[in-house]
N, C-alpha and C positions, 0 to 999 in steps of 0.2 A: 720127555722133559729133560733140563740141561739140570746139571749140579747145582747145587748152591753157591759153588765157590766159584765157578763159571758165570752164574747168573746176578753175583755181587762184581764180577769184575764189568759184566755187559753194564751194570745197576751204573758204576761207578763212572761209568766212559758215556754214557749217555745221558747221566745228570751232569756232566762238567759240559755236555754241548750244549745242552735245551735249558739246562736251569743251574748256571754258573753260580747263580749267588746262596744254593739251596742249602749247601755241608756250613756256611755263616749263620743264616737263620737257623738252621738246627740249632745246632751251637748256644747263639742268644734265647731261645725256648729253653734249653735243658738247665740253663744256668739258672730260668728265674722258674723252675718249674716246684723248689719248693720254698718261692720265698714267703715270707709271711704276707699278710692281706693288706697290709699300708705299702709294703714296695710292691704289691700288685698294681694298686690303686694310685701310687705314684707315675709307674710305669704305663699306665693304660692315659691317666692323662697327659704326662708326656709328647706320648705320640699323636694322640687324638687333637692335640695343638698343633701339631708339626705338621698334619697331614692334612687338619680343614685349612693350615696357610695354604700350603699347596693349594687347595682347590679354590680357595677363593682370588688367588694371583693366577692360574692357568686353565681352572674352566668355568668359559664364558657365561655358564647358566649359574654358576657361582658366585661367580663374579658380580654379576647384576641382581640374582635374589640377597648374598649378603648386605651390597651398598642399599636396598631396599628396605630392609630389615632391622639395620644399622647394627648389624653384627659384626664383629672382629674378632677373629681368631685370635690374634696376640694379646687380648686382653681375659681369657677366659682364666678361670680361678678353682674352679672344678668340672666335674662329670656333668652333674647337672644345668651347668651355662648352655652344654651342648643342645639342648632340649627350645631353646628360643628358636632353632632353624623348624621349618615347617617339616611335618613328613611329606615325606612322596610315596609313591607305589608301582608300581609298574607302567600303568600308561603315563605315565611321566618319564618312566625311563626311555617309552619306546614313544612319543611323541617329544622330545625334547633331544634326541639322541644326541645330533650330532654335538649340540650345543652344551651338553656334560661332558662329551668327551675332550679329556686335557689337551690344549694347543703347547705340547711338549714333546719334543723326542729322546724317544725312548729304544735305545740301541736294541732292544729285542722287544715284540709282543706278540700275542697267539690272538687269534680270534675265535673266540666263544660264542656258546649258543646255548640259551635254555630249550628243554625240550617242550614247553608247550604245552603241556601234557594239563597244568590247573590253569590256563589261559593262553592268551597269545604270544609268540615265541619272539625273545630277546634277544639282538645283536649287540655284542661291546667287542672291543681292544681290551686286552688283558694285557697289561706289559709283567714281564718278566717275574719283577720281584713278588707280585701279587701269585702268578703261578708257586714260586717257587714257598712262600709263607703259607699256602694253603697243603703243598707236598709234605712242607717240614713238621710240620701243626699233627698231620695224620703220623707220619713218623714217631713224632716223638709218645703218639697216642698207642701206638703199634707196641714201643718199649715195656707200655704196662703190663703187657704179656707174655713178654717174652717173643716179640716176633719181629722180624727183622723184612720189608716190604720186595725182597729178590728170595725170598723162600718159598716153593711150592706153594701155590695156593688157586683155588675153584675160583669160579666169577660167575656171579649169574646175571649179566648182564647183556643191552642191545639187541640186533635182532636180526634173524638169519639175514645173511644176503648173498648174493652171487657175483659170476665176475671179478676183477681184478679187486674188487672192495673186498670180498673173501678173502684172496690171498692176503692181502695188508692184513686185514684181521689176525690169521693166522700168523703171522712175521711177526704181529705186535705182540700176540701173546706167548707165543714161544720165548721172543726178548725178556719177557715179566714172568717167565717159569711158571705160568699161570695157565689153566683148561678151562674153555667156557662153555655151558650149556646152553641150547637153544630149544633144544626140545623137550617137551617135559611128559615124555610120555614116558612110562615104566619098562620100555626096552631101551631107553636112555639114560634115566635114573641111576636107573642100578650099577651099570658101567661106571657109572661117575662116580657114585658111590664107594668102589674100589678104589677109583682117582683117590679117592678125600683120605685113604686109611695112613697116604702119606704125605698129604699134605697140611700145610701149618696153619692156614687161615682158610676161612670161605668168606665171599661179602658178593652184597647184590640184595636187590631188592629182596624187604624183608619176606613179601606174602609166596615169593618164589623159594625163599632160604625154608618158609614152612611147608611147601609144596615137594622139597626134597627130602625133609625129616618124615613127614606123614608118609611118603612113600617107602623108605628107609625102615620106618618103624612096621608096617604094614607087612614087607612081604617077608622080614623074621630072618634077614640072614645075617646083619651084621649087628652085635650090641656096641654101647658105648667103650668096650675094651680093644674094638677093632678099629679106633679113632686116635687113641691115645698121641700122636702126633698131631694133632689140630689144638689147636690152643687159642685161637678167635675164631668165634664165629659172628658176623656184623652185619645186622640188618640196616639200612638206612632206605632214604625218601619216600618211607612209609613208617605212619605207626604201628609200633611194635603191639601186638595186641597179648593178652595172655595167653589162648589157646597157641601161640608160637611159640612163646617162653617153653611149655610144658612142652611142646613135641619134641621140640629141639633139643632139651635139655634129654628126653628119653631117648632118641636116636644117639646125641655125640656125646652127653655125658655134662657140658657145661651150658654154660649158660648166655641167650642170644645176647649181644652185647648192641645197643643203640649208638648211632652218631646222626645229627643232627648238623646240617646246613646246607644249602643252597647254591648252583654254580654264581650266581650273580653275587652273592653275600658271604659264599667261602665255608669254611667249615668253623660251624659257630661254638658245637661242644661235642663231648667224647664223654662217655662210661666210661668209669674206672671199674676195676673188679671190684669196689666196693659196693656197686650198685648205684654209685648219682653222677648223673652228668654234669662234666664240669665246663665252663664256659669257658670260649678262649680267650683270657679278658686281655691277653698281650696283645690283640689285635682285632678284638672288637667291641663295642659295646652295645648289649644286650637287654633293652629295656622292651615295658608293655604299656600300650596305652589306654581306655578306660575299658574296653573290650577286652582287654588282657592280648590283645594280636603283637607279636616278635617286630620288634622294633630295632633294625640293624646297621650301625655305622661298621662298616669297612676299614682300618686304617692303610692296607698296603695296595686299596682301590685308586690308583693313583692316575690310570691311563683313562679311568670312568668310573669318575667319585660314586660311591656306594653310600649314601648318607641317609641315614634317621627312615632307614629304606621299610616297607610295611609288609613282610612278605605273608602277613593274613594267617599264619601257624595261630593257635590258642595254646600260649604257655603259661606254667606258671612260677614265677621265681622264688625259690626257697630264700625266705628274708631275711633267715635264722645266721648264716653267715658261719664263721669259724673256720676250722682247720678239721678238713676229713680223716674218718682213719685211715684212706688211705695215704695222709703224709703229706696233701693239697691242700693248699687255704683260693685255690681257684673256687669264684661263686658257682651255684650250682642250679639247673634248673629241677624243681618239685614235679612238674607233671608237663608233657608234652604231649599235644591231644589231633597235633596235624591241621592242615588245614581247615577252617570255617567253615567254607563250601556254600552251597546253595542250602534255601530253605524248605522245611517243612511245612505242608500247609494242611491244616486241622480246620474244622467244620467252622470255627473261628478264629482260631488264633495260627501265631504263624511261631514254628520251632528251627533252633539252628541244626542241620545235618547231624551236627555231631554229639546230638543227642542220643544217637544210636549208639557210642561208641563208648557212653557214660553207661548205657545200660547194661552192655557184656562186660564193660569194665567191672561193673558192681558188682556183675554174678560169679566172674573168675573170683575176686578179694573176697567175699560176702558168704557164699555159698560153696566154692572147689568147683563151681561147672565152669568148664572151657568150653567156647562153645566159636565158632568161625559163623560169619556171615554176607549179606549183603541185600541193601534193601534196594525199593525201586517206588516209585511213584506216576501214578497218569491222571489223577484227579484228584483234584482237594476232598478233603478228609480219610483217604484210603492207602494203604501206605501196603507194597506186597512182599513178606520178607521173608529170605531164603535163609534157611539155616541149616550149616553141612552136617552136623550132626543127626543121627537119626531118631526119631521119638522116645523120649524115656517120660516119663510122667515127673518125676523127681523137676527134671529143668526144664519144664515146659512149665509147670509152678511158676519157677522162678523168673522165668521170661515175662510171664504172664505179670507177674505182679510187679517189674519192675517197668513195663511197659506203662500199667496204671498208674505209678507212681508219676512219672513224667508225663505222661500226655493223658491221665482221662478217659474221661469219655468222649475227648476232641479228636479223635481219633482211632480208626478203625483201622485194626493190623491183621492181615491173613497173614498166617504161615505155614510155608512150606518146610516140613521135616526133611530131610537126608537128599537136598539140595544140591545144584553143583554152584560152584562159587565163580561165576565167568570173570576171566582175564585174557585182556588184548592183549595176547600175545605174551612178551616179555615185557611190558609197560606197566604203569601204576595199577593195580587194585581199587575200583571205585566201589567203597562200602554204601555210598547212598549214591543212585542213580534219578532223576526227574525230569519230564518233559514238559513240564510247567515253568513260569518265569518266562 
């Protein structure tokens, strides 16, 4: 690994190439980052005028759903006007493409890519300013803790590859003072393990960040006073479940910290050390609709309007409002439960996936069992679920009765004790699996 002071200079010289306009938007986040909630909510409308003009003068799917709609950007009066454009959702992004994207040039853009991984995978133009509001957003999220984004840090991200793709790999992360894991076998762990004792952050998917602590905590060589240098640790594009809270916190000593957003919608909220996610309301707007599914406007989606976008997350927004202790009057989201997903189907009735995820939910806050899993289905009313834990009576109660709680007798659950929890690779974690539908 290079220095720090080295790795802020490489930081410096390569966000003035790729993201010119990034050390300005910092700047504008940190200024309003404790304003009170009426110059938040000035500020969020502001922009959120400034940037459906754009889209309804520069792209053409805009363009003809506003004139249809009889909507005008220049006449809106609050947050709420915004809510007369229809949502969209993804096949709307990926069947209308060209035609969202802005007929405007744009001195720099990247092209992006969702990974596919909850459905079919999404091409847009990103121009510039949108990269660099989404860099500075995490930045300024980074300051909470004291951590600065060119400081030693693990990544557990991507997925081995070979060839000249490897070497890029390698060159990139060397540039970012950053070591990544691909393997997650316990002759690899542990090595990294060492990595981590000096460095300042870890991030990467979350079920991987628990796959390193469970390891960590397990073979008994390092406690949380041999971390003492790590100061985040950031699960994201998974929910964080509690059995990772608890491991995490036993291996490094603090506590996993969530962020929340999407390549297509940007980064929507950050935990603060206080414990509540805060929205980023300088640059998005964050509603739910009767389903409670993440309802998300973009404002620096400029090159491929992001509007009233449906990315199917079940949240839930804390309504209560006010100024956190931590010193934010940013709105906060109460409960963030992951994607909807596919359904369960019971001898009658039919349940949302993430039912499963209410029930460990319950048993961590409820009872103190932590408990990891992952279910699977091949026929209606029989549902076969693995749980990494191994037999205790104590939470096998508690499963037991919380299972009955939500599904009955509509539904027949085998479970497998001290289970393994399969993951593709380095990719998401699918808690409920189904070949039905």
């Amino acid at each position: 690994m290079i220095s720090n002071l080295i790795s802020k200079l490489v930081f410096m010289i390569g966000a003035k190439i790729r993201n010119p306009s990034l050390w300005g938007v910092y700047q504008e986040l940190k200024e309003s980052e404790f304003s009170p909630p009426e110059e938040l909510l000035r500020l969020q409308l502001e922009k959120a005028k400034e940037f459906l003009c754009f889209a309804g003068k520069n792209s053409p799917y805009y363009r003809v759903l506003f004139q249809d709609i009889g909507f005008t950007p220049e006449n809106i009066q609050c947050i709420e006007d915004v809510r007369k454009i229809p949502i969209c959702d993804k096949k709307i992004l990926i069947g209308e493409n060209e035609k969202i994207h802005a007929q405007y040039f744009f001195p720099k853009k990247f092209e992006a890519e969702t990974s596919g991984t909850s459905g079919a995978a999404l091409k847009f133009s990103k121009n510039e300013r949108w990269d660099s509001t989404n860099r500075a957003t995490m930045m300024r999220a980074y300051d909470w803790y004291g951590v600065k984004p060119w400081e030693v840090n693990g990544y557990l991200w991507g997925f081995n590859i070979s060839g000249i793709n490897a070497y890029k790999v390698k060159i990139l992360d060397f540039l970012q003072n950053r070591r990544r894991l691909f393997n997650y076998q316990p002759e690899e762990i542990l090595p990294f393990a060492r990595f981590l004792k000096k460095a300042s952050f870890l991030t990467g998917y979350s079920s991987m960040i628990y796959e390193i602590a469970k390891a960590i905590n397990k073979a008994g060589e390092y406690s949380p006073d041999d971390f003492k240098k790590l100061k985040l640790v950031k699960g994201t594009s998974e929910s964080i479940l509690e059995v990772y809270r608890k491991e995490v916190l036993e291996a490094f000593g603090i506590r996993m910290t969530s962020e929340y957003g999407a390549a297509e919608a940007g980064l929507i909220a950050f935990e603060c050390p206080a414990g509540k996610l805060h929205v980023n309301i300088e640059n998005i707007i964050l509603e739910t609709n009767e389903q409670n599914e993440a309802i998300v406007t973009n404002f620096s989606s400029h090159s491929f309007p992001i509007i009233r976008y449906n990315l199917g997350d079940i949240v839930e927004l804390d309504k209560a409002g006010g100024v956190c202790e931590c010193g934010r009057a940013h709105p906060t989201i109460k409960s963030l439960s992951g994607r909807k997903g596919a359904s369960v189907y019971g001898n009658s009735n039919i349940f949302p996936a993430l039912t499963f995820y209410y029930v460990f939910k319950n048993i961590a806050l409820e009872s103190n069992v932590f408990l990891n899993y992952q279910a699977f289905q091949h026929e209606k009313g029989t549902v076969y679920l693995k749980i990494e834990q191994y037999w205790d009576d104590e939470a096998n109660k508690h499963v037991l009765a919380q299972l009955q709680e939500y599904f009955g007798s509509d539904l027949c659950v085998e479970i497998e004790w001290g289970a393994t929890i399969v993951s593709d690779g380095n990719k998401k974690t699918q808690y409920f699996n189904t070949t039905l539908d």
